[in-house]
PASEBA-1860 file (N, C-alpha, C; in nm, 3 decimals):
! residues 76
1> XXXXXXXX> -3.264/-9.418/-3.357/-3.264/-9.408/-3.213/-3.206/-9.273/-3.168 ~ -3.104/-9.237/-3.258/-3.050/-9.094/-3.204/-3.157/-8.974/-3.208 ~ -3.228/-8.999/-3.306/-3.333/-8.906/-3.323/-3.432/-8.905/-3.183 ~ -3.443/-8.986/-3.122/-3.590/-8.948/-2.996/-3.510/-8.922/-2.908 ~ -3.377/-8.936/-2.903/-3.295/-8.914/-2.801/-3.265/-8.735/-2.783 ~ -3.248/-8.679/-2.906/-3.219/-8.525/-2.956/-3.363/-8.492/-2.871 ~ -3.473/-8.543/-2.961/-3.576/-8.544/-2.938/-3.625/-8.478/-2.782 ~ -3.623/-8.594/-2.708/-3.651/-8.628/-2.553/-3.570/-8.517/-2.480
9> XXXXXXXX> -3.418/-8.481/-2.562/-3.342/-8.401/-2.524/-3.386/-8.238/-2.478 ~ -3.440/-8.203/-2.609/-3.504/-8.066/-2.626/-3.641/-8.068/-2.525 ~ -3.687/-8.169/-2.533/-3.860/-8.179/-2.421/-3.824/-8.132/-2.282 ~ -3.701/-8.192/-2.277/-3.658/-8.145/-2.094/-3.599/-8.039/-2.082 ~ -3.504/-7.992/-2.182/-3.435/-7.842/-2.209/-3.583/-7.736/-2.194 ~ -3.673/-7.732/-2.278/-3.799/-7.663/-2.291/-3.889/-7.658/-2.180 ~ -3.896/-7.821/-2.092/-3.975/-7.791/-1.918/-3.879/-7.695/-1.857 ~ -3.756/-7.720/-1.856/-3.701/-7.630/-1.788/-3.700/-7.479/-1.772
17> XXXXXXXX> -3.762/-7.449/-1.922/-3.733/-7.307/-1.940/-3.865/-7.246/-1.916 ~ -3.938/-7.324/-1.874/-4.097/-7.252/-1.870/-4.079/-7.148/-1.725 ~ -4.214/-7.092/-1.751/-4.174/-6.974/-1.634/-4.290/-7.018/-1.517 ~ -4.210/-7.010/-1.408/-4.298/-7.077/-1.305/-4.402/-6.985/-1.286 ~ -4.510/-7.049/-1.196/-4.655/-6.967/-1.178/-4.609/-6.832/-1.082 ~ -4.633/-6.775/-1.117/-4.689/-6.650/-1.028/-4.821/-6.691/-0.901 ~ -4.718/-6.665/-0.791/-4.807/-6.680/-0.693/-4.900/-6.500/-0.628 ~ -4.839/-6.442/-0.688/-4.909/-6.276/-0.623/-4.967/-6.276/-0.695
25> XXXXXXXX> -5.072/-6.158/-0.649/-5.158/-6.081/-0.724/-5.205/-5.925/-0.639 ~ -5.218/-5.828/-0.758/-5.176/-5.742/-0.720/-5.357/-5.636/-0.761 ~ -5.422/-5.760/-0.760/-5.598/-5.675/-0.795/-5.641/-5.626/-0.662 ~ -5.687/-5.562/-0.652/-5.766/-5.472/-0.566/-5.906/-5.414/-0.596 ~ -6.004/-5.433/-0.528/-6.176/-5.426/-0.574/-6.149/-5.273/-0.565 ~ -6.211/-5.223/-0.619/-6.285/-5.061/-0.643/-6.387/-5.046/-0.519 ~ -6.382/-4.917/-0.455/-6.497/-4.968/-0.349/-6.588/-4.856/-0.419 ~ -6.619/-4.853/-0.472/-6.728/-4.756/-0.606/-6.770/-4.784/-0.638
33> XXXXXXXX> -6.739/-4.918/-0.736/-6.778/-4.941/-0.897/-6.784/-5.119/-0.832 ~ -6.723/-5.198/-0.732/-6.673/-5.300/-0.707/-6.617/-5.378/-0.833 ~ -6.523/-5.352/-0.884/-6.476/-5.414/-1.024/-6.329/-5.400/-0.942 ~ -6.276/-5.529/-0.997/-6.096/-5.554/-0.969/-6.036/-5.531/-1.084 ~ -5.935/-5.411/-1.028/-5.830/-5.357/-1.149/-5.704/-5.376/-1.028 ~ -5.589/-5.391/-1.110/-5.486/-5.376/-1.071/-5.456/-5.282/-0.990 ~ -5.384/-5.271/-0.883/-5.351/-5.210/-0.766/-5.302/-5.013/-0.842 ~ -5.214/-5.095/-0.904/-5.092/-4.970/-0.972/-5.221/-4.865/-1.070
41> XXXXXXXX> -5.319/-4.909/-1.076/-5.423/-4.849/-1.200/-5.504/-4.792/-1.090 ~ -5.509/-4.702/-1.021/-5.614/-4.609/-0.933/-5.563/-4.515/-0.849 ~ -5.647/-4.442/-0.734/-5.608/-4.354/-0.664/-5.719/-4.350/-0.569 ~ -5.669/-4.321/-0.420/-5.732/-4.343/-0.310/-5.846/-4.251/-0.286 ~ -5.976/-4.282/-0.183/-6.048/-4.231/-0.186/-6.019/-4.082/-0.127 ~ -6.068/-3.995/-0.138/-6.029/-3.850/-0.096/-6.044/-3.865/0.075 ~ -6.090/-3.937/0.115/-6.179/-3.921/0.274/-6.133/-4.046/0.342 ~ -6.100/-4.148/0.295/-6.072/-4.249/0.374/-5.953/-4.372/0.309
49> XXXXXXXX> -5.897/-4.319/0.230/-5.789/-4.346/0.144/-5.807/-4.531/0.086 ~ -5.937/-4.614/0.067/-5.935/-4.701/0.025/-5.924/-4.686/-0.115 ~ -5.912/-4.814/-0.234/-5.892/-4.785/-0.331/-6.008/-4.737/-0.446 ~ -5.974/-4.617/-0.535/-6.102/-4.658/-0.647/-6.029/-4.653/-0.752 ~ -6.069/-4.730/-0.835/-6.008/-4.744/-0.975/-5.995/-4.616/-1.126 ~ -5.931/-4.639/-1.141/-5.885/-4.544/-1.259/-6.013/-4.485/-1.359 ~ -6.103/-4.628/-1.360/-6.247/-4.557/-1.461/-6.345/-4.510/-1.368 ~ -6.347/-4.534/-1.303/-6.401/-4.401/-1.161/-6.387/-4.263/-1.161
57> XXXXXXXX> -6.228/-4.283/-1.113/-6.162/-4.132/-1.134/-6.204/-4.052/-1.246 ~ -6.185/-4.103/-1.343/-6.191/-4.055/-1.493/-6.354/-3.997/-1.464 ~ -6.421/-4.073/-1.422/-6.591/-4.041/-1.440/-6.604/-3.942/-1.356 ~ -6.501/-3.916/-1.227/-6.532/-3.754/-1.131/-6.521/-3.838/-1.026 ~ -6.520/-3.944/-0.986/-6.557/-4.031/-0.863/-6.466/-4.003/-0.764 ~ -6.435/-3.938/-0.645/-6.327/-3.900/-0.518/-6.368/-4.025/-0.440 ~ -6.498/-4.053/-0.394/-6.519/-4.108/-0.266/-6.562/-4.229/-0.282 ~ -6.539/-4.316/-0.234/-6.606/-4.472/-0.184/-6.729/-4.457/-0.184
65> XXXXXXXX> -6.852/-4.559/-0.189/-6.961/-4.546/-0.197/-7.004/-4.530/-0.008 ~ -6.908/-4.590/0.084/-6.927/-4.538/0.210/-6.893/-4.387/0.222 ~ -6.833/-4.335/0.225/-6.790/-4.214/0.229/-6.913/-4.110/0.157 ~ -6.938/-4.185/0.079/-7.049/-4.109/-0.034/-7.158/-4.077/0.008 ~ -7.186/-4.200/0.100/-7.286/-4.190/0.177/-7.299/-4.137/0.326 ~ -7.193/-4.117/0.386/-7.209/-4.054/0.485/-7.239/-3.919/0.437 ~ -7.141/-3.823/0.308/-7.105/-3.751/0.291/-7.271/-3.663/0.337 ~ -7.392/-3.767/0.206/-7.487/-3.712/0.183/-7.564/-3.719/0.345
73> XXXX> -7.536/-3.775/0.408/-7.602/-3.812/0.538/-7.563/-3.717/0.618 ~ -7.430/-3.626/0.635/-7.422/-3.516/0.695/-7.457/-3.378/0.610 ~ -7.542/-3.398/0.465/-7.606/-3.285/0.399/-7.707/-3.251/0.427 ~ -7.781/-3.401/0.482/-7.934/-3.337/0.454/-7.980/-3.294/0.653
END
């Protein structure tokens, strides 16, 4: 009997120690690529400061696909 008691003991010691849920989240869509990366992983658009993600950047990407498109819309 002492044994399920140790037992039962450690089961409730161990719920206790679990780590509660995480209620935030900290993803943010790419307005480029629309893929969700973490907030802290990018840099804002050059023109209208929404977010684009880090494999964007890396590829040359400055602008939002709005921005992108105006850009070309005041070229031609």
């Amino acid at each position: 009997m002492r044994y399920n008691i140790d037992r039962s003991l450690k089961k409730c010691y161990l719920e206790v120690m679990e780590k509660p849920k995480l209620k935030e989240h900290d993803g943010m869509q790419c307005r480029a690529c629309g893929n969700e990366e973490r907030a802290s992983e990018g840099y804002p658009c050059s023109d209208c400061g929404t977010f684009i993600c880090l494999i964007c950047t890396f590829r040359g990407v400055t602008r939002c696909k709005a921005c992108e498109e105006k850009a070309k819309a005041g070229k031609a």
